[in-house]
C-alpha positions as CSV (number, residue, x, y, z in Angstrom):
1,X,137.9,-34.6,59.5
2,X,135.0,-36.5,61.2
3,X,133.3,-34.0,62.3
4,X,132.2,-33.2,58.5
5,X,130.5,-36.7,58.3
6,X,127.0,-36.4,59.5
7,X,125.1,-39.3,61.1
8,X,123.3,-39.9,57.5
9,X,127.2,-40.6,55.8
10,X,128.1,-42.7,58.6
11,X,124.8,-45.0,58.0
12,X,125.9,-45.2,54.6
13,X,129.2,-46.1,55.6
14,X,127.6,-48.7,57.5
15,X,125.5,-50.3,54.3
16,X,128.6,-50.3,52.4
17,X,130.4,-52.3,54.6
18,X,127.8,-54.7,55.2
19,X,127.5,-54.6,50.8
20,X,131.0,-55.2,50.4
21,X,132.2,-57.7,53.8
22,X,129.0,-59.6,54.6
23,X,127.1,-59.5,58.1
24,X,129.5,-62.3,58.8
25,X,132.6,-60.8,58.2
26,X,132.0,-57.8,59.9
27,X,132.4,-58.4,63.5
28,X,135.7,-60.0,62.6
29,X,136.9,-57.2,60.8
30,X,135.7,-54.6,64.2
31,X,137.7,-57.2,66.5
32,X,140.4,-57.2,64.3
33,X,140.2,-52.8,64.0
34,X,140.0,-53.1,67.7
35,X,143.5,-55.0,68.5
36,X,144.7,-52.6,66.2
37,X,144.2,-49.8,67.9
38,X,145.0,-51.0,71.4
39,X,147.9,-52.0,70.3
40,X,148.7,-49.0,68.7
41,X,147.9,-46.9,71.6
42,X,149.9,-49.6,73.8
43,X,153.2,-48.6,72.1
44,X,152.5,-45.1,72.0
45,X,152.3,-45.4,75.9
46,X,155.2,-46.9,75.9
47,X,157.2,-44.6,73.8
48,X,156.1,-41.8,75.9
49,X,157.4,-43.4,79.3
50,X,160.7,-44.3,77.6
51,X,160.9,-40.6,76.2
52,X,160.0,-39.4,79.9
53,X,162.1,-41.9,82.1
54,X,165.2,-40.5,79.5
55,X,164.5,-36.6,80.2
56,X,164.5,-37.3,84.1
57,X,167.5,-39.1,83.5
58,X,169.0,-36.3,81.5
59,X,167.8,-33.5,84.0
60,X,168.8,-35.6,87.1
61,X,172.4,-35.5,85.5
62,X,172.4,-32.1,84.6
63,X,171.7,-30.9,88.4
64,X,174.6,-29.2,89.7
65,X,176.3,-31.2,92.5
66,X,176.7,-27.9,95.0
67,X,174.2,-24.9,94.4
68,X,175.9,-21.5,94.9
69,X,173.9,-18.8,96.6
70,X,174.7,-16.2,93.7
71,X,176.8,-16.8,90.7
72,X,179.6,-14.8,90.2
73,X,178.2,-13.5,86.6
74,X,175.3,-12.1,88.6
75,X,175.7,-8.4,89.3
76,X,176.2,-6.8,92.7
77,X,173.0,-4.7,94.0
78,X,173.8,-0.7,93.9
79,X,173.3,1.5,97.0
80,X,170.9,4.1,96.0
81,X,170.6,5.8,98.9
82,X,171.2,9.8,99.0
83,X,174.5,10.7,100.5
84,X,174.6,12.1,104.3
């Protein structure tokens, strides 16, 4: 999506800001785009490490308690050696 916006539209995003805010205005307005994001990203982070602490959680429960050495739906091995 950005990577259509050369750096001429980005200057021009830059004027318009400054037309429509004011050069005192704006660094309020980055700070304020700033905490945004961080906290944004902040709950995404934690979102992820609740969704990953539940599916070890999940899997750790789902282990079998003994581990059989072959299950009985597996099939037996054939001799295919040539009669004597």
């Amino acid at each position: 999506m950005l990577s259509s916006i050369g750096p001429t539209g980005f200057i021009l995003l830059a004027v318009i800001a400054l037309l429509l805010f004011g050069p005192n205005k704006l660094p309020e307005l980055g700070r304020a785009v700033g905490r945004t994001f961080r906290e944004f990203k902040e709950g995404a982070r934690e979102i992820i490490s609740e969704d990953d602490s539940s599916n070890r959680k999940e899997q750790e429960k789902s282990k079998p308690l003994a581990v059989d050495s072959e299950p009985e739906s597996a099939p037996k091995p054939v001799d295919k050696r040539l009669p004597e």
